[in-house]
Wavefront OBJ file of the C-alpha trace (Angstrom):
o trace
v 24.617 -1.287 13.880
v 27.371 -4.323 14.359
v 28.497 -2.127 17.834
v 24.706 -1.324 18.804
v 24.120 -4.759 17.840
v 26.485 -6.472 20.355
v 26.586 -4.287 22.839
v 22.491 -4.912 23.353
v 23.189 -8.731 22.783
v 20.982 -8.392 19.767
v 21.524 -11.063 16.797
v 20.526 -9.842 13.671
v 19.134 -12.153 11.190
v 17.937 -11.988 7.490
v 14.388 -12.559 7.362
v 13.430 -15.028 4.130
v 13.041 -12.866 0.782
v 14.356 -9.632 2.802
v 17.156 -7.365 1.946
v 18.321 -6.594 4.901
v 19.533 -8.002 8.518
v 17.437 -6.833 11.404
v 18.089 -7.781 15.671
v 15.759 -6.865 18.538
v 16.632 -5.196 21.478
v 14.907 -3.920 24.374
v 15.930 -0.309 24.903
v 13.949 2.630 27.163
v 10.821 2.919 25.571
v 10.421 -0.339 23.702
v 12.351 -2.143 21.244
v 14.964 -1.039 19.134
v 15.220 -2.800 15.934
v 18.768 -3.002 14.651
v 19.017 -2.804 10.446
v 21.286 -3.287 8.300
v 20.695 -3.207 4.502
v 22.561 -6.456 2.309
v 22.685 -4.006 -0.864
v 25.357 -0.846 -2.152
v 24.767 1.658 0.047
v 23.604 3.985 -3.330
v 20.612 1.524 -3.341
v 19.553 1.143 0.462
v 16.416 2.955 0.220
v 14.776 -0.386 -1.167
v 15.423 -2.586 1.653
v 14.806 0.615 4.254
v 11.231 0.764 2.474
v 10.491 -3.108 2.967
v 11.708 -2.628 6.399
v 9.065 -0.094 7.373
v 6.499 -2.638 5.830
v 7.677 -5.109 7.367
v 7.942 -3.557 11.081
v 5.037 -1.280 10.658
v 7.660 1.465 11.584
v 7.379 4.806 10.082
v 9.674 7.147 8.849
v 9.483 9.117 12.214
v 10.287 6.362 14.103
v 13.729 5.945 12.287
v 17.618 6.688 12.798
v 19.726 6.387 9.615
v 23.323 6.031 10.057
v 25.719 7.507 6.919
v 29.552 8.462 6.352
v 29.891 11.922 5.274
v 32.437 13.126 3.124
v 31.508 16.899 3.744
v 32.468 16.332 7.716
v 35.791 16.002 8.937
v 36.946 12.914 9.924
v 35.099 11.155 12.926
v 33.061 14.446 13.505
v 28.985 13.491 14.271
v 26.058 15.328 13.563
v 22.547 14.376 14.159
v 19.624 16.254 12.283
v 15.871 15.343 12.936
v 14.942 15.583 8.922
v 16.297 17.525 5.446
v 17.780 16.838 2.031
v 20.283 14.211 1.227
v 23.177 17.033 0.950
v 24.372 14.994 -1.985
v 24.804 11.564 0.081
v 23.494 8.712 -2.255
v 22.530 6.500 0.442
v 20.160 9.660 1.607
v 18.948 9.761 -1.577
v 17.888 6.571 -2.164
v 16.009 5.988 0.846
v 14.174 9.476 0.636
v 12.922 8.602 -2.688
v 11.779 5.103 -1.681
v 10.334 6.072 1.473
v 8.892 9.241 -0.013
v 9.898 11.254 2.606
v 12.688 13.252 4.158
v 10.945 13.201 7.754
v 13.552 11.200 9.391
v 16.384 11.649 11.730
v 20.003 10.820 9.675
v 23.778 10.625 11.838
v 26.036 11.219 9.442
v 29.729 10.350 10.386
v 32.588 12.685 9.030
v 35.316 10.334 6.971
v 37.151 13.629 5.155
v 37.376 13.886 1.653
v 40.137 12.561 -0.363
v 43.009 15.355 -1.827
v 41.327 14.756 -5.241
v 37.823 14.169 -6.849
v 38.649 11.539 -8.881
v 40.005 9.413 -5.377
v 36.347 9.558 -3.598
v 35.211 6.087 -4.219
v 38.792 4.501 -3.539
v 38.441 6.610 -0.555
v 35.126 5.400 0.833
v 35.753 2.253 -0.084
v 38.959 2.151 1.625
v 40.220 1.016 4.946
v 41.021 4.056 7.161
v 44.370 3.710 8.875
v 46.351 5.130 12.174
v 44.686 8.227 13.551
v 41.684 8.781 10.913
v 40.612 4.852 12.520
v 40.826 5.931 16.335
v 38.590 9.206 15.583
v 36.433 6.782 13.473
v 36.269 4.452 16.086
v 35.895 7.611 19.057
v 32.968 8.606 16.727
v 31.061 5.244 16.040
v 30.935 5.457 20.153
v 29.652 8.651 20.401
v 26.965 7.628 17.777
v 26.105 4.307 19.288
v 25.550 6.004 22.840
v 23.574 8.994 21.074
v 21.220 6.395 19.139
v 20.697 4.614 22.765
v 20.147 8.091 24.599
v 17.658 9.281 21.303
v 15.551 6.216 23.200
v 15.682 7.902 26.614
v 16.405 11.826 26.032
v 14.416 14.867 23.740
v 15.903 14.208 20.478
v 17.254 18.339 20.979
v 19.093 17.658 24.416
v 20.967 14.560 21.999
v 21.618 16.915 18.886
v 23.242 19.801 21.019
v 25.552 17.763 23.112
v 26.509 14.645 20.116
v 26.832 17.643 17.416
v 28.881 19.980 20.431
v 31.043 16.768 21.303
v 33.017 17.187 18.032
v 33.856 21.141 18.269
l 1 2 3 4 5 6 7 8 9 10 11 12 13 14 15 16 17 18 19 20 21 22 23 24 25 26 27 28 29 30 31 32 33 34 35 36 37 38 39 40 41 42 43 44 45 46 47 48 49 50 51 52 53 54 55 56 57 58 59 60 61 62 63 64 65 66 67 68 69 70 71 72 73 74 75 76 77 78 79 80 81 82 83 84 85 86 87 88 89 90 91 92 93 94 95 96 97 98 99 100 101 102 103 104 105 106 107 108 109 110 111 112 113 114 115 116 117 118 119 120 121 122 123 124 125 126 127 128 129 130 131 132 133 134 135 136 137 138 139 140 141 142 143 144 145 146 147 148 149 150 151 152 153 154 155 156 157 158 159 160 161 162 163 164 165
């Protein structure tokens, strides 16, 4: 969102008694609103479901970003709807929005050597090469959110999920 965000010259703001940030940017085909949830991740399906009130979005009209620990490191993959494959965030927000009809981009960050390291893991800072292919990948996303706008949402999946192979 923060790269979307300033590349669009958007400035997003916290609307009074909201739980989230959200900019406005014009995009192909209207506006894109830019969100960004002010709780854990494990609980951002509460903000997610005051944003749709609040926008009079629905869940079609939405692109959730997520890390995923089951995808290697800066690897993207776009799907148009399914379960939460275990992701918290997912979870949350399908059970607030009642609904698992939205598009996710999960972002591969690797999984730790051990189970008992995955929250010092994806809390940490990623350093040398895993931050370049983290950085190569929140580009690819940011450009695949902006051609989802433009493009068939197919044409997008085949190339951003391709990119990474």
């Amino acid at each position: 969102m923060d790269l979307l965000a300033e590349k669009l010259d958007a400035h997003p703001k916290k609307p009074p008694f909201k739980r989230f940030l959200i900019g406005k940017a014009r995009a192909p085909g209207g506006t894109l609103f830019l969100v960004k949830p002010l709780t854990f991740m494990n609980c951002s399906g509460e903000p997610v479901a005051q944003l749709l009130r609040y926008t009079g979005c629905t869940t079609g009209d939405m692109i959730v970003v997520c890390d995923s620990l089951d995808l290697p490191v800066g690897v993207c993959r776009l799907r148009r709807r399914g379960a939460s494959a275990g992701q918290k965030g997912l979870e949350s927000i399908i059970e607030n929005v009642k609904s698992q009809e939205f598009m996710r981009l999960a972002i591969g960050i690797g999984r730790p050597p051990s189970k008992e390291q995955v929250v010092g893991y994806v809390l940490g800072v990623p350093r040398g090469e895993e931050q370049r292919a983290l950085d190569r990948a929140l580009g690819r996303a940011a450009e695949g959110i902006l051609r989802l706008c433009r493009e068939e949402p197919e044409k997008v999946m085949n190339e951003l999920n391709r990119a990474d192979e």
